[in-house]
N, C-alpha and C positions, 0 to 999 in steps of 0.2 A: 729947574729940578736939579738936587745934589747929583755928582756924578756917580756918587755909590750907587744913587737910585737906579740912575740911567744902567749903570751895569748889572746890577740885579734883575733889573725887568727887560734887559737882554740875555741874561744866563737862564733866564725864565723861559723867556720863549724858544731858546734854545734848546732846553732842555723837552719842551713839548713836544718841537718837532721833532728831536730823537725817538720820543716815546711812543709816537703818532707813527713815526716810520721804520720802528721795528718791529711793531706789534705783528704785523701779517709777515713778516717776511719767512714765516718757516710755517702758513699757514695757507695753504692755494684758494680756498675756499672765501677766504678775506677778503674783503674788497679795499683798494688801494686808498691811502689817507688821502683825505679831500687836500691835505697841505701838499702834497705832490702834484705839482704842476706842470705842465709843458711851456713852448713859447707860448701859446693863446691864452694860457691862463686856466687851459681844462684839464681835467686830471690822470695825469701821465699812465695807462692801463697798461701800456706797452712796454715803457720802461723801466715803471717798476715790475712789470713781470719776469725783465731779464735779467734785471738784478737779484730778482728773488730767486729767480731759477740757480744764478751763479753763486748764491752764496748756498743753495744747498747741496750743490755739486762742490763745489767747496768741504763741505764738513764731509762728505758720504767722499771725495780722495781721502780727507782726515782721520776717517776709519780706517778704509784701506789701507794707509801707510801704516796705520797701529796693529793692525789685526793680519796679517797675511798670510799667515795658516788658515787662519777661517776664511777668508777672500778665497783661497785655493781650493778647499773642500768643498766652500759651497758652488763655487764657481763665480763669476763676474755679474752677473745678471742676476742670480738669486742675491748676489751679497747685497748689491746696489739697491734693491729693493728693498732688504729687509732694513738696512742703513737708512734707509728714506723716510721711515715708519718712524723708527728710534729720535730722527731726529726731532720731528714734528712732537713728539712725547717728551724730549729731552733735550731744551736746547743748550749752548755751551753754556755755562758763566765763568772761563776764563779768555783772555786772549794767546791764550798758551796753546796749538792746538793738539799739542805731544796730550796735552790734560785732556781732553776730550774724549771719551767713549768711557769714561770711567765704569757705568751705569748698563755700559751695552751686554757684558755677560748678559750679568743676570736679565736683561730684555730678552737677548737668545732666548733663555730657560723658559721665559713666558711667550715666545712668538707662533704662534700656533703653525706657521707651516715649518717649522725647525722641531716637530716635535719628532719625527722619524730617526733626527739626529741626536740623542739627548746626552750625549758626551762633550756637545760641539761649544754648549757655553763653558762646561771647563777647557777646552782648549783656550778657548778666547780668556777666558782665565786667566792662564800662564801665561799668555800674552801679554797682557795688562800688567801682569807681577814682572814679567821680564824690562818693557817700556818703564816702569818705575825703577825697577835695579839699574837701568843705565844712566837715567837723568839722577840717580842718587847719590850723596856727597860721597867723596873719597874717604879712607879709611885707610889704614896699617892692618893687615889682616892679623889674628893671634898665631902669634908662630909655635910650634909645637915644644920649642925646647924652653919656652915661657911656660907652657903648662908641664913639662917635666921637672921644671924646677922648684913644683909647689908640694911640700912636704908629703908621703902618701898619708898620713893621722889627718889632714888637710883637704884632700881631693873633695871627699865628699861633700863640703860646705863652697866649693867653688863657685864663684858664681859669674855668668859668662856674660859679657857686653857685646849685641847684637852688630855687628857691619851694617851701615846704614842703609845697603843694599838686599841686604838677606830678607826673602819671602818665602811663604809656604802655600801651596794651593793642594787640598785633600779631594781626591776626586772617587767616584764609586766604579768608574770607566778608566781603560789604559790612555789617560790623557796624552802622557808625557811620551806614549809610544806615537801616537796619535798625530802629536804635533811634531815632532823630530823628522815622521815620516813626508811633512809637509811646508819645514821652513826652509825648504831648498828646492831649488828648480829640477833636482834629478827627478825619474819616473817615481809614480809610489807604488810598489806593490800588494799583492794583496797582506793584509796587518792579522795576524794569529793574535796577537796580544788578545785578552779576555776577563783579566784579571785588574783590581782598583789598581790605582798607581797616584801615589802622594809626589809634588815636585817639589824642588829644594833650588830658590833661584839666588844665584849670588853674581857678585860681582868686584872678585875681590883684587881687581889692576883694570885696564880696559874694555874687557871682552866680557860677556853676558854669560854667565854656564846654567844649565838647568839640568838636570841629578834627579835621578829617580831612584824616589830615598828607599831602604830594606825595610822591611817589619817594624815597627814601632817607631819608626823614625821622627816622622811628623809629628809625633805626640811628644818625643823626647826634645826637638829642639823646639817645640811651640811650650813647652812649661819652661825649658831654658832662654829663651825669648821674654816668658813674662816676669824673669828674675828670679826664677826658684831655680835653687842650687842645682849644682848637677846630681848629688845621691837621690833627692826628691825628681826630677827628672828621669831620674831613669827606673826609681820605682814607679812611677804615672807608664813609663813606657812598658815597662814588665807584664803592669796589669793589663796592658793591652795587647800585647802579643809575646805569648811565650815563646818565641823567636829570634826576639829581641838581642841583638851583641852588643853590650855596651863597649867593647873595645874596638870594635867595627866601624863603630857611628861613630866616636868621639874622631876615630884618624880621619872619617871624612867628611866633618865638620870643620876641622883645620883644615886637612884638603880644600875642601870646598873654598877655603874662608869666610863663612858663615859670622864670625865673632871678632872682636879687636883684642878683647881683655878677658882674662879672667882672674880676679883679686881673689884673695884667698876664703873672702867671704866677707860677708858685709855686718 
């Protein structure tokens, strides 16, 4: 037999027993692939059961390390649980495990014993948007005396280039109070906040910031985000809250460093 052959019908069989033995592993109910064997040749029930156990303690630390506001609010033993569920419904398809929970808010939103908490998947949220803002490529942030430099007949037509780290998460719940009061080990006390709160996640040198935007905010860097100018921006923002300071937002959007550029107009 050609040797192409020979290795084809070894990537072959290869490829079975991979598929034969991941099928159950994020499924308890599954019974262990007949190609799992021991030394006698009968089928290993034991050791794949603690491999399967380890790999889903595996992904349920992988949340944890992603989510640890919500790990804290819910506490250890609820989160661990609820993480257990999402996975068996959700398993990874990367080898990345920073990428992993992508999917888990919105689970939150639908887990029926999380429904007491219904702010708790926008925290996981900002979560998720902040783990993105760090592993996201570096940038020059726009600096403020680049956009002073752009004629005022001009301003209006600017149009701003997103920081490849900049996220927005809109929430009905004080997320952003929510989650501040819980990504650090101090006490939390009791949280007043009651009001929606939009977050603003950048990252614009090493360090992760997340900003909870004023009135109209989220609507003005989320149209500036999709390439409409800045006057079209902040008329979108007007409409939505006569509140709105456009000279407010724009200082802390550079602040922030939310943007790399903005040309004069496209």
């Amino acid at each position: 037999m050609p040797q192409d052959e020979l290795q084809s019908g070894y990537l072959g069989r290869r490829f079975e027993y991979a598929a034969a033995f991941t099928a159950g592993l994020l499924d308890p109910d599954r019974a262990p692939p007949d190609a799992v064997s021991g030394p006698n040749g009968k089928v290993a029930v034991k050791r794949y059961a603690v491999y399967r156990n380890n790999v889903t303690v595996s992904l349920i630390d992988a949340l944890a390390a992603n989510f640890p506001a919500t790990l804290r609010i819910t506490g250890p033993d609820f989160f661990r649980a609820m993480a257990r569920f999402h996975i068996r419904e959700t398993p990874p398809t990367s080898p990345l495990l920073f990428e992993y929970g992508r999917d888990f808010p919105d689970f939150i939103g639908r887990y029926e014993y999380a429904q007491p908490m219904p702010w708790l998947a926008d925290v996981a949220r900002i979560e998720r948007a902040w783990l993105d803002a760090y592993h996201a490529a570096d940038a020059e942030p726009l600096a403020s005396a680049t956009l002073a430099s752009t004629p005022p007949e001009r301003l209006a037509d600017a149009v701003f280039e997103p920081h490849p780290a900049t996220r927005i998460v809109r929430s009905r719940f004080p997320a952003v109070t929510i989650l501040a009061a819980n990504r650090s080990n101090a006490p939390v006390g009791r949280i007043e906040a009651v009001d929606p709160e939009d977050a603003l996640v950048t990252r614009p040198g090493l360090e992760v910031f997340v900003r909870h935007l004023p009135p109209g905010g989220a609507v003005f860097i989320a149209h500036l985000i999709s390439g409409e100018a800045l006057g079209a921006a902040a008329a979108a923002a007007f409409a939505e809250s006569s509140e709105f300071d456009i000279s407010a937002n724009i200082a802390g959007v550079l602040q922030a460093g939310a943007f790399t550029a903005a040309p004069p107009g496209r």
